[in-house]
C-alpha positions in Angstrom: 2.8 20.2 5.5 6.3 21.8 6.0 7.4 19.8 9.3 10.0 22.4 9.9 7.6 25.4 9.8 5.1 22.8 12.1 8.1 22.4 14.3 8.9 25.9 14.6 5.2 26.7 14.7 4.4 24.8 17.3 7.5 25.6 19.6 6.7 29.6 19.3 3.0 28.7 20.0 4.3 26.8 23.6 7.1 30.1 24.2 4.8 32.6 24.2 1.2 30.8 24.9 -0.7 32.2 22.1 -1.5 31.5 18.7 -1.6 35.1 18.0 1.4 36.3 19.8 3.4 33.1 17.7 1.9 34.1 14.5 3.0 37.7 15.0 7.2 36.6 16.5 6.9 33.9 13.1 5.5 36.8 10.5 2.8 34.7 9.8 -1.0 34.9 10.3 -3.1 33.2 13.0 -4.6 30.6 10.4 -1.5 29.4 9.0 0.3 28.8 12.7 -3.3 27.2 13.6 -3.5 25.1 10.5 0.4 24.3 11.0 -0.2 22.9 14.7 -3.7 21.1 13.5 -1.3 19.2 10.7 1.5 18.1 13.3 -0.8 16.8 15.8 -2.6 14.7 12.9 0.6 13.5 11.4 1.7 12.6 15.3 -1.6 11.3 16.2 -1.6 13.2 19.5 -2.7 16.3 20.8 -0.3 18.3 21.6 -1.9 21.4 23.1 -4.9 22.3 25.0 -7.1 25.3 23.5 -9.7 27.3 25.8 -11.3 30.7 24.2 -8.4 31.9 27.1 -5.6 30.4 26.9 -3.3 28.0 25.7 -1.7 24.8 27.6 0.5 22.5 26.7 -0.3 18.4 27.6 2.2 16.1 28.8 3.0 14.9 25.4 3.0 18.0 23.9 6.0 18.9 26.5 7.9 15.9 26.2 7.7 16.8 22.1 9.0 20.3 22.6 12.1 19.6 24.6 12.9 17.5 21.3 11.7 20.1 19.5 14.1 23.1 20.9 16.8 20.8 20.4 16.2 20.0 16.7 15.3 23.7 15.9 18.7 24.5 17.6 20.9 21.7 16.2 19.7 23.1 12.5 20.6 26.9 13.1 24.0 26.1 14.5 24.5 24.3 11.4 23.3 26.7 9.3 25.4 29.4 11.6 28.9 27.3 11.3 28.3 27.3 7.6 27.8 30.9 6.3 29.8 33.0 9.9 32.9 32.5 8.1 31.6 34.0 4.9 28.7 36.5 5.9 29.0 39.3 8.9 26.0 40.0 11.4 22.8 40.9 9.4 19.1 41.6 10.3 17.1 43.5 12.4 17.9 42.9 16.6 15.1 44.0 18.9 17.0 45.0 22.6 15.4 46.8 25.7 17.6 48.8 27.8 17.0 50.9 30.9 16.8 54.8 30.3 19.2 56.3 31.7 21.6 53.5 30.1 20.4 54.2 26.8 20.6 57.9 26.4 23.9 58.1 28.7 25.8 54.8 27.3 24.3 53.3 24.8 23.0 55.7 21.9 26.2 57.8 22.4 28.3 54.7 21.7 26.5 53.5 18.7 28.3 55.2 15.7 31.5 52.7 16.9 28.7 49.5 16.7 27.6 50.3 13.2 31.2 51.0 11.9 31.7 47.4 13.1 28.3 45.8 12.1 26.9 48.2 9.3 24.3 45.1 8.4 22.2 44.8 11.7 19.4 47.2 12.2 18.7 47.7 15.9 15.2 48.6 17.0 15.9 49.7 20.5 13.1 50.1 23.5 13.7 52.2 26.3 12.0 51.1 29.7 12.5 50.4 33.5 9.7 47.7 33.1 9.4 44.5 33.0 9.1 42.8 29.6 7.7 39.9 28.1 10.9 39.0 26.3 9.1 35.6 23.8 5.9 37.9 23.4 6.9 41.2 22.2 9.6 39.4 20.1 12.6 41.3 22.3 15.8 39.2 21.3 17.3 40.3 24.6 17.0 43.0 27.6 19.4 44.6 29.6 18.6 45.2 33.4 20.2 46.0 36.8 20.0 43.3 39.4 19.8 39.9 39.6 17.8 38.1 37.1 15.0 36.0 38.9 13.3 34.6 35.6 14.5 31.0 35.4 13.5 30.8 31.6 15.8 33.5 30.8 19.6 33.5 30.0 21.8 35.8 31.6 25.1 37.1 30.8 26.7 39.1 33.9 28.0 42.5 31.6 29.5 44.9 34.1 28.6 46.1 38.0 27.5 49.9 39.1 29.2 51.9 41.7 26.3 53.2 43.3 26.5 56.5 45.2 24.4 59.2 47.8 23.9 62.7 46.1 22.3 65.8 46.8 22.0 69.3 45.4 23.8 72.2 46.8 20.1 73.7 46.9 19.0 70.7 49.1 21.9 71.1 51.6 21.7 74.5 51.9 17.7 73.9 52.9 18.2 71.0 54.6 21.7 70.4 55.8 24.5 67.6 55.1 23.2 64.5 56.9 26.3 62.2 58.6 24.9 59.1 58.9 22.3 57.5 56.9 19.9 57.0 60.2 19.2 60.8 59.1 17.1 59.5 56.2 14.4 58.5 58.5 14.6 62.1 60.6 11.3 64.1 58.9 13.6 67.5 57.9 15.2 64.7 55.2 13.4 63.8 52.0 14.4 61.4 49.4 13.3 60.3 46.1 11.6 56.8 45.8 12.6 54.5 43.2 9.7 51.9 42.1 11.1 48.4 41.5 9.6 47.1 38.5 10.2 43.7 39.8 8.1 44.3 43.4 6.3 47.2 42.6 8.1 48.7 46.0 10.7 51.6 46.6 14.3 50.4 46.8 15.7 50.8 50.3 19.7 52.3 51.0 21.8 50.0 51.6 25.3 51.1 53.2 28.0 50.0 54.9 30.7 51.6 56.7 33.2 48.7 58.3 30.6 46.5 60.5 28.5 48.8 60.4 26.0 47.8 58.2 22.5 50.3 57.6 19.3 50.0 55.2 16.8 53.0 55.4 13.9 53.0 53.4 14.5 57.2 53.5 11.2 59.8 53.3 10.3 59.7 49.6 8.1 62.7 49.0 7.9 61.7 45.3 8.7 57.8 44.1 9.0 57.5 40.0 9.6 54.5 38.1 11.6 55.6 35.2 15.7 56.4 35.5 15.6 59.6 33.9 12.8 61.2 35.4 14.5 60.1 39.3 17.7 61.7 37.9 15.6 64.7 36.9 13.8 65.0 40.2 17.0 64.4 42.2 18.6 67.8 39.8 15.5 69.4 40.8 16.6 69.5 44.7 13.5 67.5 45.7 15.7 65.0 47.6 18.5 62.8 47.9 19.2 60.3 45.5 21.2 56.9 44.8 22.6 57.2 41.3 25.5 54.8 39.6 28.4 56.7 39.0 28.0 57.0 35.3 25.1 59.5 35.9 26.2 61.1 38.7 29.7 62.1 37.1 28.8 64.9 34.6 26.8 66.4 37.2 29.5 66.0 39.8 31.5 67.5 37.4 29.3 70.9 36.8 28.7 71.6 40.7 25.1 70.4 40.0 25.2 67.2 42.6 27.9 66.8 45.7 28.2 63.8 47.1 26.7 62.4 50.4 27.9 60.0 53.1 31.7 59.5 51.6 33.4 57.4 54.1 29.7 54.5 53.4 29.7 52.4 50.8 26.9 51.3 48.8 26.9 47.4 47.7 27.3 47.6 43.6 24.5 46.9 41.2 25.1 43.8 38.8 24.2 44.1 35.4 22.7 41.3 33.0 22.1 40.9 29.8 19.3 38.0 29.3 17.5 36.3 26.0 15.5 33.1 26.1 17.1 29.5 25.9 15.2 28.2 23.8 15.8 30.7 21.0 19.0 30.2 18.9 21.6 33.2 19.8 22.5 34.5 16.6 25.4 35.6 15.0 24.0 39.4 15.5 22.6 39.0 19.1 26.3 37.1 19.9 28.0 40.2 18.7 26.0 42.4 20.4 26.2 40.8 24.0 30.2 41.1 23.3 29.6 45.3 22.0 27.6 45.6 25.5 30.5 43.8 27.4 32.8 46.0 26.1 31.1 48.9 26.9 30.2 48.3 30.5 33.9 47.7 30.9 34.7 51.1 30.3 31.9 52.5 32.2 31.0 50.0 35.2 33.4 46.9 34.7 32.8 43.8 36.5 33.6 43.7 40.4 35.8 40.4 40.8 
């Protein structure tokens, strides 16, 4: 038995809470994790995780040997890191999920400067709204709007949206210019929902204009979960829309979208990007976080 494979084994079987699921993250098959896991709990003398035809548990010893585990696992790779960074740039294949609108209006475009500077990673990128299971489907990191709720995640704050009201010159014209954001309840308004991934609920408005403070949960006719398709709706004059100013500008710019409820303000949207704790951050993940920092500096830099 390889204790290190065990180890590793083992740790991967605990983070994601299948054999299957760590034999497919390791690039190994379901017998050898299995077998791997059978040979550390004979060598220990303990069992170290609880199998049902369902799931997976871990016991109290098994989670006592984990946390040393992670720590060992870790302690090796930053070795092995502080050893060949000096000598050896970013390499490998980085798995990263980004929301859509971010990807095809920040992201891809921005690429060609990435590679220039890290021609040796291969980035696989997947392009969703939902929620991921970041251990599971082998993701080294996601990048999402709000605030990260997952305790078991880390998060790096990259950059904060200016979030904005907009509305078609089709839609005003039908409808009229509404003043104040009470007029998103009235029944001649319509906006377009938003589903929250997270809640499985429509975002409300939230504005404020000096003390006065307002959040209207508006009359969506049509709610979407996806960015692109809410921009899309929003261009096809079926509402009013919140949009960060990143994808509002170019249609600002071509008369496609004019701007609602100026003199409010809309509280900004923090961006994160989050990867497990319990998975080393390597060199090529590292460099990306920094890439993505960069980038949401020129496009939605940090408030404060």
């Amino acid at each position: 038995m390889d204790r290190f494979d065990a180890m590793q084994a083992f740790a991967r079987v605990v983070e994601t809470g299948s054999f299957t699921k760590a034999a497919a993250t390791l690039h190994m098959s379901k017998t050898t994790v299995t077998q791997l896991v059978q040979q550390l709990e004979a060598r220990l003398r303990v069992r170290l995780l609880n199998r049902t035809t369902r799931k997976v548990n871990v016991t109290a010893d098994g989670a006592a040997y984990y946390e040393r585990v992670v720590r060992l696992l870790t302690d090796i790779d930053d070795a092995e890191t502080s050893l060949s960074s000096a000598s050896m740039a970013p390499r490998g294949r980085l798995r990263v999920d980004v929301p859509s609108p971010l990807a095809r209006m920040l992201l891809i475009p921005a690429l060609p400067t990435f590679f220039t500077r890290f021609p040796e990673i291969q980035l696989t990128v997947g392009v969703s709204d939902r929620i991921v299971d970041i251990i599971g489907e082998n993701i080294d990191c996601v990048v999402r709007g709000g605030e990260i709720t997952d305790q078991s995640l880390v998060a790096r704050h990259i950059g904060d949206l200016q979030l904005g009201m907009y509305a078609t010159p089709g839609y005003v014209r039908r409808f009229g210019l509404p003043t104040h954001p009470r007029e998103l309840e009235e029944e001649r308004h319509k906006t377009i929902g938003f589903l929250w991934s997270r809640t499985g609920k429509a975002l409300p408005f939230s504005m404020q204009r000096g003390e006065e403070r307002i959040e209207a949960q508006g009359r969506p006719q049509l709610t979407v979960d996806d960015g692109n398709a809410y921009l899309a709706a929003g261009l096809a004059g079926l509402g009013m829309l919140w949009l960060p100013q990143y994808m509002a500008k170019p249609h600002l710019a071509s008369g496609e979208l004019l701007p609602v409820f100026e003199d409010w303000q809309m509280p900004s949207m923090p961006m994160y990007l989050a990867f497990p704790p319990n998975r080393h951050v390597s060199a090529k993940v590292r460099v990306f976080v920094d890439w993505m920092i960069e980038l949401m500096a020129e496009h939605a830099p940090r408030v404060g």
